[in-house]
Each structure stands twice: as structure tokens, then as C-alpha cells.
C-alpha positions in Angstrom: -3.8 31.3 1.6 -7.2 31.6 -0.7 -5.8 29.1 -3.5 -3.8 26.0 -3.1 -2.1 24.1 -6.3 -3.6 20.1 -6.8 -3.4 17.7 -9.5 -6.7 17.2 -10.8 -8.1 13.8 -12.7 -10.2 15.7 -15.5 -11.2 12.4 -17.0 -10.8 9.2 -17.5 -8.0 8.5 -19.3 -3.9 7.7 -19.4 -1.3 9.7 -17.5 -2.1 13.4 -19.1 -5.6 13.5 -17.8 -3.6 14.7 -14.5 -3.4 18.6 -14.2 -1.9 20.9 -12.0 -4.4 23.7 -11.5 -4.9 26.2 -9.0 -8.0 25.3 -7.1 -9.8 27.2 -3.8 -8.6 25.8 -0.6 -11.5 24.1 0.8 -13.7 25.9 3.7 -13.4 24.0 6.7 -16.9 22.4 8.1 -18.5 20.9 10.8 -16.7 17.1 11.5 -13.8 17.7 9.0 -10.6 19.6 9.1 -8.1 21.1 6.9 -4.8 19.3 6.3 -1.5 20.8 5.2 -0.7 18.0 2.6 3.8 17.5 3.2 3.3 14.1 1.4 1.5 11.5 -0.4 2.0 8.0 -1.3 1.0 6.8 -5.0 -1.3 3.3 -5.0 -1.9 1.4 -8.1 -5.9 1.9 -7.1 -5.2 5.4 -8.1 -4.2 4.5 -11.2 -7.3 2.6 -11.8 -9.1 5.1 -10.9 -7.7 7.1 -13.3 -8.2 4.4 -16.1 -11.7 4.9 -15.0 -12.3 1.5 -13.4 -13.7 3.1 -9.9 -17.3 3.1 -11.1 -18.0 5.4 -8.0 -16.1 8.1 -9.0 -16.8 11.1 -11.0 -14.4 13.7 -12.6 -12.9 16.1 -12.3 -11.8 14.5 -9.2 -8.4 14.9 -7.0 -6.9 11.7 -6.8 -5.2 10.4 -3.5 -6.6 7.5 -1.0 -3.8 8.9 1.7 -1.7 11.6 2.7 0.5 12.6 5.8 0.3 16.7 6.7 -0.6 18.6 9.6 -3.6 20.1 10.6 -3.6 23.3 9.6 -7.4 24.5 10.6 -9.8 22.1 12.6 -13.1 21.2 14.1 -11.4 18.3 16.5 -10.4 19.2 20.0 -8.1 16.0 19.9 -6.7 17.6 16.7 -5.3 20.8 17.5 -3.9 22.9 14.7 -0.2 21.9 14.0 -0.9 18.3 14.9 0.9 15.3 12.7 -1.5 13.4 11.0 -2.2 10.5 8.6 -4.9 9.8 6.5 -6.5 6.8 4.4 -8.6 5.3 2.8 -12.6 5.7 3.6 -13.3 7.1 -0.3 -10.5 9.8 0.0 -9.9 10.5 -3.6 -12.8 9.3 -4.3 -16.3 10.5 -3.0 -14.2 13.7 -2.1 -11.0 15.1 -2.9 -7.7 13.6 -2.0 -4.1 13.8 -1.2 -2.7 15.0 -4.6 -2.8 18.8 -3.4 -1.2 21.3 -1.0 -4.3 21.2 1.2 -7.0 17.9 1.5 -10.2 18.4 4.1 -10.7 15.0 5.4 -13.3 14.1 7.8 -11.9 14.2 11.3 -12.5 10.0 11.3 -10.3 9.3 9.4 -7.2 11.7 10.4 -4.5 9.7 12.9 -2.2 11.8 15.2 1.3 10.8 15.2 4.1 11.7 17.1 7.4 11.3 14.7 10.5 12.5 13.8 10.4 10.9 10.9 11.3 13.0 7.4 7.9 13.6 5.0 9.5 11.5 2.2 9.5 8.4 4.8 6.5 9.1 6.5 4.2 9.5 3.7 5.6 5.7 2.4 4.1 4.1 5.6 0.2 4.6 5.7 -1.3 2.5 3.0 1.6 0.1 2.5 2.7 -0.3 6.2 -1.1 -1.1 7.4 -1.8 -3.2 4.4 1.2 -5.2 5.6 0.6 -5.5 8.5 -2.9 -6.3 8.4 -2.0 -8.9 5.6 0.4 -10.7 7.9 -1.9 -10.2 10.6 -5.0 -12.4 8.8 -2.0 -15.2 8.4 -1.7 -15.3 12.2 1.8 -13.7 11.9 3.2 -11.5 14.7 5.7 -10.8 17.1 7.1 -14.2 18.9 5.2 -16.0 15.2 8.4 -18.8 13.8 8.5 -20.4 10.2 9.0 -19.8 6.8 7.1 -16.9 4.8 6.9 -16.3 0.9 5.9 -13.2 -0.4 4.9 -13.0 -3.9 5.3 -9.5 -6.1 7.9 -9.0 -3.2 9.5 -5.8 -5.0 6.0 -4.2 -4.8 5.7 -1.1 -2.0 3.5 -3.9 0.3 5.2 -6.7 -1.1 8.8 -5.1 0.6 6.8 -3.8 3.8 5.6 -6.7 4.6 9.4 -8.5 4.2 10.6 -5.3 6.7 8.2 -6.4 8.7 8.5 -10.3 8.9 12.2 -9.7 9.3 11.5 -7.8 12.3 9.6 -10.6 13.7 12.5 -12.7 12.9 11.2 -14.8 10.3 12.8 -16.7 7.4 11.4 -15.2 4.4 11.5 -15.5 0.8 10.2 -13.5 -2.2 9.1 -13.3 -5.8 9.7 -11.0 -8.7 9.2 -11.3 -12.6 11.8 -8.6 -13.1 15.5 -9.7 -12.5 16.3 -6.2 -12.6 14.7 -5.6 -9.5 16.0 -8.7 -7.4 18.5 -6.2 -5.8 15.9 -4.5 -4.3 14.8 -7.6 -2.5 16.4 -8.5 1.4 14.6 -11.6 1.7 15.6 -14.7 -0.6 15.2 -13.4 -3.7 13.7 -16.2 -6.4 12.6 -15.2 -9.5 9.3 -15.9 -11.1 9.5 -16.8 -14.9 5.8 -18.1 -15.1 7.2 -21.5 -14.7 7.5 -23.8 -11.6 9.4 -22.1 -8.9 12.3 -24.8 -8.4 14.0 -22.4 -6.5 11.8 -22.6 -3.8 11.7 -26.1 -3.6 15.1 -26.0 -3.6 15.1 -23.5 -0.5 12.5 -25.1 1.5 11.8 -29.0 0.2 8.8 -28.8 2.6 7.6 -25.3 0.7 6.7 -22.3 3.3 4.6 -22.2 6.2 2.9 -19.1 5.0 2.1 -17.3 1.2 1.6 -13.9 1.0 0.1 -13.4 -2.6 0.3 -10.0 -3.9 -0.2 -11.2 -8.0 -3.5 -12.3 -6.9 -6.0 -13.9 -9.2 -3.0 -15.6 -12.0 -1.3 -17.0 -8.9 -3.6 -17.7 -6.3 -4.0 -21.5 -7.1 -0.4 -22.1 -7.6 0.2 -20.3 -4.0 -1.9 -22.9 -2.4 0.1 -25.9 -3.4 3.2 -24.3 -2.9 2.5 -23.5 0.8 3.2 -26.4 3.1 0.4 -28.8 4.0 -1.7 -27.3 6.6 -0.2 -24.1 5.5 -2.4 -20.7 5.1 -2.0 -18.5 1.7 -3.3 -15.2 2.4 -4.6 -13.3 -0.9 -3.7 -9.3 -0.5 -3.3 -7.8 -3.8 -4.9 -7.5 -7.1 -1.4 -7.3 -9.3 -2.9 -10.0 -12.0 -6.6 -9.3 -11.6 -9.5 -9.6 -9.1 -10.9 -13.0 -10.0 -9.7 -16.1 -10.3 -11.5 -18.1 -13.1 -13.0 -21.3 -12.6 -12.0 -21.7 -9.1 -13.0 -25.1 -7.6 -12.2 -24.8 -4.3 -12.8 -28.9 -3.2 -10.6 -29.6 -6.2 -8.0 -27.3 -6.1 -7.2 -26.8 -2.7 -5.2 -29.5 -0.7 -6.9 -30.3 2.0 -6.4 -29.1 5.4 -4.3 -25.9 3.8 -6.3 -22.5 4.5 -7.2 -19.5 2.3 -7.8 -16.0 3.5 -7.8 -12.4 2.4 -6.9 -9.0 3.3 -8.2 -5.6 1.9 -7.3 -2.5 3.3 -10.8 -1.4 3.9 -10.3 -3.9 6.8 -8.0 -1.4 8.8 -9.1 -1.4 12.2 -7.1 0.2 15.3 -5.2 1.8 12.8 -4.0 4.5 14.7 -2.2 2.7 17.3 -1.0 0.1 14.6 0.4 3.2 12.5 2.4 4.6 15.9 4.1 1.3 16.2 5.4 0.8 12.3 7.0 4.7 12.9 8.3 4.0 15.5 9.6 0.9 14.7 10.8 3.0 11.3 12.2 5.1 13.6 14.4 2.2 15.6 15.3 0.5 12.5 14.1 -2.4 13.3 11.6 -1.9 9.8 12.9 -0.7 7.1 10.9 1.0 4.3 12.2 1.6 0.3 11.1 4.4 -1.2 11.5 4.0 -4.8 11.2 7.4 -6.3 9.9 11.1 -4.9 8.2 13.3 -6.9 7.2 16.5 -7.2 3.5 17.8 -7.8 4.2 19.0 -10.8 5.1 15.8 -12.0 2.5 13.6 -10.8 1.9 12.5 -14.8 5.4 11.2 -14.8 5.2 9.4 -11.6 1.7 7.5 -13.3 3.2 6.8 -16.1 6.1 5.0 -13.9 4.0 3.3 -11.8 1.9 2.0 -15.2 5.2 0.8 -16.8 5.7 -1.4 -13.3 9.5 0.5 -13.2 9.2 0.9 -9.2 10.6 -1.3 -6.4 9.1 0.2 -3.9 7.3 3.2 -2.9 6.4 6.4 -4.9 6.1 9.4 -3.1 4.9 13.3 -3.9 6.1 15.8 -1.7 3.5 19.0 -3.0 
């Protein structure tokens, strides 16, 4: 195959800057390899990227921070053609082309063999949200044997519900936030709903609030999440939902003392390729379970933006090319 279908960012702009051309699949070089692209998971930092908020990036551009495929032509003797992979991050869809085609070359760093048996539809859900999750919950000190009380805020977002899947798995009591009633369903922790107001619920649930916050909203809850947790209590920050700053932030005033604040950003994945082996196969026992929202075709990659703009999704989007 000389020519491979990808949707292509021409511009910054709203959903319809996204086309579906026919571009040249890209010659294979020295430290990257050519990936069959069998799916792709959507991220909101695509979308901004789209807006034209990544001041990086230059169009026409293919969009796509991860993907999972198989290596169809490579320069890696640990990656030998046919091989299950996952990629993300490290400026894919960014400084070069991403995941929203039939073919991606990715530098040969950032491709992770997996062994799975795991559908495409699942599999291309995990990367991104699965390692976000994890890492989140991993800069809170949560793990396997961890005990207490967890709240999760924008829990009907795609990391908001990993990180839940996860948690549960670990056997902790966790609760979770949405601002759409509509989409409580989707939630299997406590599911409390966040009008903008006090979250009496909560109180109600746990008098002595949780030992843990995982905030998703970011920026317009941030301060709210740190009197919420318990005393001593550690709110990590992993999401930009409401923003990336929070305004007028006095940290001696506003923070009880003794509680902790952290932060996670994916561009802190480390070991990722053994922590990505353990969510599948931990997919593959069960024991996590993973929502994907909606799957999409290629050709309607415009549609699934516009979805994800209008905040319609509990859960994951996915694009099978």
C-alpha cells in the first residue's frame, strides 16, 4: 500500500477543520517504525489542539497523542513486524503526525509491545486514560494493599472512570462527582452529584470527608477539593476540565494545614510499558473494567469532536480506522 486514508487538522478551527484525505504512507527511517493504526483513543488535548491552543503545533497536522496497531515495517529488533504495540504521548500528533490514520511512524521510543487478547475497540481505550490513572493514583500513594476512602471528581470522564476501575480493584471505598445527572448511571462508585454548590452528599457519606481527592475539574475546584479531603488528607490535581490555573491561589491561606497537594501530568509516564501490561491484563481478568462510551469510524472523526466538545461522553471515545 502507497497511500493510506488520515484525518488531517487543516487549521485551526471547530470540528470541520478535520478531513479525511488520502495521504502517502510515510517511508520508514532510521529509529522509527511504521504502525498499522487498529485504534485510537480521542483526548480533550486533541481538541485543543484543534481549537488552536497547542502553540507548538503547526497545520495541516494529523491529530492523535496515542494509538494501538501493529508494527507493520520496522527498524527495532525488539519490534518485529506483526508485533502489538501502544503508543503515547512524546509530541505524537503534535511535532509529527499522529494516530488519526491507517498508518502513524512513531519513533521506536515510544512504541510498547503488548501481549493481549484484548478486542481493538478495548485496547485502544487503555493507553492514555489507563496510565493517566494510574499514575494519578500513584502520586496519591494509592496501590495495591492502599485502605481508605477516595473521591474522584469529573468521575464520568474516560480517566475520571479508570481511575474508579482501578481503585475498586485495589479494594477501596470510592466516591465520585458529576455535573450531569444524566450520566450518574454511568458511575460504579458512589455517585454524588455536583451542582456548583456544597457537596452535602459527601458529608453525608463520609462526616470525616475522604482520605484522598482525585480532581479531574482542575483549576474551578481545586481549593474546594482541599477542604473537602480529610485532615492530613492529600488532593492530587490531574486534569484541566475547568482550566489550568487557579486564580489567586494563596497557598498558607487556603490550604489546611498538614493536608497535601500534588499533581500528575501524563508527560510523567515512566515504566510505562510494564505498567500498561498489567492494566490489560488486569482488563483481561476483570478485575478493571474500562467504558467505552462511543466508537467511531474515521470517517467520522468530525462527529466524534463535536461529541466530545458538547461534553456528551461518559467514558471513552474510540476510532477504529
Amino acid at each position: 500500500m502507497t497511500t493510506m486514508r488520515a484525518a488531517v487538522c487543516v487549521r485551526a478551527g471547530g470540528p470541520e477543520v478535520l478531513e479525511v484525505r488520502e495521504l502517502p504512507v510515510p517511508a520508514v527511517r532510521a529509529g522509527w517504525s511504521l504502525v498499522r493504526v487498529r485504534g485510537t483513543g480521542l483526548n480533550r488535548s486533541e481538541l485543543r489542539t484543534r481549537q488552536g491552543h497547542s502553540p507548538g503545533v503547526r497545520f495541516p497536522r494529523v491529530l492523535g497523542i496515542e494509538c494501538v496497531g501493529t508494527v507493520a515495517a520496522s527498524t527495532d529488533p525488539r519490534l518485529p513486524e506483526g508485533t502489538t504495540v501502544a503508543a503515547v504521548m512524546g509530541e505524537m500528533g503534535r511535532a509529527f503526525d499522529g494516530g488519526y490514520a491507517e498508518y502513524a511512524l512513531l519513533p521506536n521510543a515510544l512504541l510498547m509491545p503488548l501481549t493481549t487478547t484484548l478486542p481493538w475497540d478495548v485496547l485502544a481505550a487503555l493507553p492514555e486514560t489507563y496510565l493517566t490513572a494510574h499514575g494519578a493514583l500513584d502520586a496519591l500513594g494509592i496501590g495495591p494493599g492502599s485502605h481508605g476512602r477516595l473521591l474522584i471528581r469529573g468521575g464520568t470522564s474516560s480517566v475520571g472512570l479508570a481511575a474508579a476501575s482501578i481503585a475498586a480493584g485495589h479494594g477501596l471505598e470510592v466516591a465520585a462527582t458529576t455535573r450531569r445527572p444524566e450520566k450518574a448511571a454511568a458511575l460504579t462508585a458512589h455517585a454524588l452529584i455536583d451542582d456548583g454548590g456544597p457537596l452535602t452528599a459527601l458529608t453525608r457519606l463520609w462526616p470525616e470527608g475522604p482520605d484522598w481527592v482525585l480532581d479531574l475539574v482542575g483549576a474551578r475546584t481545586a481549593v474546594e477539593s482541599l477542604h473537602l479531603v480529610r485532615r492530613g488528607g492529600t488532593v492530587c490535581v490531574a486534569g484541566s476540565l475547568s482550566g489550568w490555573l487557579v486564580p489567586d491561589f494563596e497557598p498558607i491561606a487556603q490550604m489546611p494545614s498538614g493536608t497535601k497537594l500534588t499533581a500528575f501530568h501524563s508527560d510523567n509516564l515512566k515504566g510505562a510499558t510494564g505498567v500498561l501490561q498489567r492494566i490489560v491484563t488486569e482488563v483481561e481478568a476483570g478485575t478493571y473494567r474500562p467504558h467505552v462510551d462511543r466508537v467511531f469510524a474515521l470517517d467520522d472523526i468530525a462527529a466524534a469532536h463535536r461529541y466530545m466538545e458538547e461534553d456528551r461522553a461518559a467514558g471513552k471515545l474510540v476510532v477504529l480506522p
